[in-house]
C-alpha positions as CSV (number, residue, x, y, z in Angstrom):
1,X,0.0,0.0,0.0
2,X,1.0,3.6,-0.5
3,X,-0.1,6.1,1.3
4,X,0.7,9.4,2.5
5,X,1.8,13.2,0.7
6,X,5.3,13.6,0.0
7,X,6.8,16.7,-1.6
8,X,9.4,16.0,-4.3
9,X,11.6,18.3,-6.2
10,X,12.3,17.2,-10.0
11,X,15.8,17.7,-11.0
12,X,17.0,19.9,-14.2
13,X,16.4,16.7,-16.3
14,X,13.1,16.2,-15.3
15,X,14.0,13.0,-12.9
16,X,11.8,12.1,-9.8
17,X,13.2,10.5,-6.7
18,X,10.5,8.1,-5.3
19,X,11.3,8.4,-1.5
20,X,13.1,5.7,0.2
21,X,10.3,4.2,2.0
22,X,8.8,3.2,-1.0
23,X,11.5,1.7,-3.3
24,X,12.0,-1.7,-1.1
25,X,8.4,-1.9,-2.1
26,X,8.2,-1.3,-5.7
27,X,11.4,-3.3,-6.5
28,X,9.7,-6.2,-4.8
29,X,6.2,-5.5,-6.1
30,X,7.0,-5.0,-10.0
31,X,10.7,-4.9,-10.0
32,X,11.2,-0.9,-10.4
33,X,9.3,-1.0,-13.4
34,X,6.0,1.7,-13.2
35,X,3.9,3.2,-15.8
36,X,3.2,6.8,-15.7
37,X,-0.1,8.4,-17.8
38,X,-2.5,11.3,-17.2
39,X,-5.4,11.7,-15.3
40,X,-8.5,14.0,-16.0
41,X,-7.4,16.0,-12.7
42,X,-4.3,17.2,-15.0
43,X,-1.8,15.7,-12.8
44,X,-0.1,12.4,-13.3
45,X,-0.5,8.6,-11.9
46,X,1.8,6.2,-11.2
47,X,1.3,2.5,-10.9
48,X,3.1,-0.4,-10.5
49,X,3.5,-2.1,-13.7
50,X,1.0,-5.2,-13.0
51,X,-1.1,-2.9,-11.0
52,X,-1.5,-0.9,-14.8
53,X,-1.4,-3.9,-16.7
54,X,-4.8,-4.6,-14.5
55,X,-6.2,-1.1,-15.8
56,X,-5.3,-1.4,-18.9
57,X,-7.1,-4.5,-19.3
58,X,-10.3,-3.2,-18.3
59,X,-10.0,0.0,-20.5
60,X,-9.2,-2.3,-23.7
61,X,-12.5,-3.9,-22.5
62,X,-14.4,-0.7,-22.7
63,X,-16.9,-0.3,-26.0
64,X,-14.7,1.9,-28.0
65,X,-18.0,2.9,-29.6
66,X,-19.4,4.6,-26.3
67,X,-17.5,8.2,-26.9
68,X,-16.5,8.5,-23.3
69,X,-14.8,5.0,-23.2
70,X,-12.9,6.0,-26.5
71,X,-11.5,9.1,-24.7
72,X,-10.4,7.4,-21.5
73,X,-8.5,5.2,-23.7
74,X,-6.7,7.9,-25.8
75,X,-6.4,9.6,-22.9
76,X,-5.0,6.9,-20.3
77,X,-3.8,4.5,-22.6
78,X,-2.4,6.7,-25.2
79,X,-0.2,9.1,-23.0
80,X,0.8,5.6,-20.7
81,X,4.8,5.2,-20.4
82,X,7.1,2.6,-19.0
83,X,9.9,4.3,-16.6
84,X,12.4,1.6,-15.0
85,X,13.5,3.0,-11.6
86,X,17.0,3.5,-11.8
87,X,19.7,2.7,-8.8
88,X,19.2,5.9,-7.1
89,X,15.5,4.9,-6.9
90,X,14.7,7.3,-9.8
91,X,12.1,7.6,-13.2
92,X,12.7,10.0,-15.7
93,X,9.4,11.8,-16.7
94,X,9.1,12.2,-20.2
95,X,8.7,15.8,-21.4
96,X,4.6,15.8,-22.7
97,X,3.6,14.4,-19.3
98,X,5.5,17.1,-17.3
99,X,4.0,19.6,-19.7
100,X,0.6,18.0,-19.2
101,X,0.6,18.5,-15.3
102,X,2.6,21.4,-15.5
103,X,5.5,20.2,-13.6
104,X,8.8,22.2,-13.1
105,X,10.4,21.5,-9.9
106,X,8.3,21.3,-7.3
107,X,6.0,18.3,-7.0
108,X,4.2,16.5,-4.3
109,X,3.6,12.7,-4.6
110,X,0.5,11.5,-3.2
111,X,0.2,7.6,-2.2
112,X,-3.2,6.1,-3.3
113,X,-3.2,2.5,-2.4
114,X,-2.1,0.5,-5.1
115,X,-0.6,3.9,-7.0
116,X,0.5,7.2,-6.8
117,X,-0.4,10.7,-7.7
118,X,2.0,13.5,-9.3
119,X,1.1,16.8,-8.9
120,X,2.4,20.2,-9.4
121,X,2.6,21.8,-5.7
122,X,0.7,25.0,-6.7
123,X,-1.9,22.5,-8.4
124,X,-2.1,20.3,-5.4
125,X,-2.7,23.4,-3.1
126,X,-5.4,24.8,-4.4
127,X,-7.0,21.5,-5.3
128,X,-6.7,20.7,-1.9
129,X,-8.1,23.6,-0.7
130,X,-11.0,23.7,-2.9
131,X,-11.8,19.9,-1.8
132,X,-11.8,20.9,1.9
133,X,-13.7,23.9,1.1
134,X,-16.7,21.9,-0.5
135,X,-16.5,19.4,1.8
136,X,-17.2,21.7,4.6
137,X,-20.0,22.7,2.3
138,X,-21.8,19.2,2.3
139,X,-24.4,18.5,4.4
140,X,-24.7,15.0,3.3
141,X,-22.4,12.0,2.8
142,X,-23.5,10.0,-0.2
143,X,-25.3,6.5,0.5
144,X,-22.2,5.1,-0.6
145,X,-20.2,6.6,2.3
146,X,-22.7,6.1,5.0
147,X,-21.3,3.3,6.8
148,X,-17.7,4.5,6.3
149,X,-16.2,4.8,10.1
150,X,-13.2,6.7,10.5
């Protein structure tokens, strides 16, 4: 599992350095290989390479007649690259996906269970922000969430 906010700065060649509490784990879970690709938040997720292979599956599943299943596809599968972790526990980001979250240097790494999120610090600020702020909003928790106990 991965969990937890990290903040990360890129290097001048666009390299990420997954923190060290996490490299024992992804050498062991896929070997150092990830796959990086975009989400619609316009950040970027990391997975595990079986954990994407999984995805990936079920989006090649998806009717690529149904117009919203044919964009996730270009979207996910299309901008999806293979980055090998190299001995200093690094993954070079390739230049269209920094562009596409609009990451420079600084970068917070969010752990999401079985993957991770990228996102630009500014970006994951006010993102943030806004969340908590509609949160408070919400009078409600959706039938889904009902029985969740924290």
């Amino acid at each position: 599992m991965f969990r937890g906010v990290t903040h990360i700065n890129l290097d001048a060649k666009g390299r990420m350095a997954f923190p060290s509490r996490y490299r024992d784990r992804l050498q062991s879970l896929c070997d150092g290989q990830v796959v990086v690709t975009v989400d619609r938040d316009h950040c970027l997720l990391v997975y595990p390479l079986p954990e994407w292979e999984h995805i990936e599956q079920k989006l090649v599943r998806l009717p690529s007649l149904n117009r919203t299943a044919r964009r996730l596809q270009r979207l996910l599968i299309g901008h999806a690259t293979e980055c090998q972790l190299d001995g200093n526990g690094r993954i070079l980001l390739p230049p269209p996906l920094r562009e596409f979250a609009g990451l420079e240097k600084k970068t917070v790494l969010i752990g999401q269970g079985n993957k991770f999120e990228l996102w630009d610090e500014a970006a994951w600020t006010a993102r943030r922000d806004e969340w908590l702020a509609e949160a408070a909003e919400e009078e409600e928790l959706p039938g889904e969430l009902e029985s969740l106990s924290l």
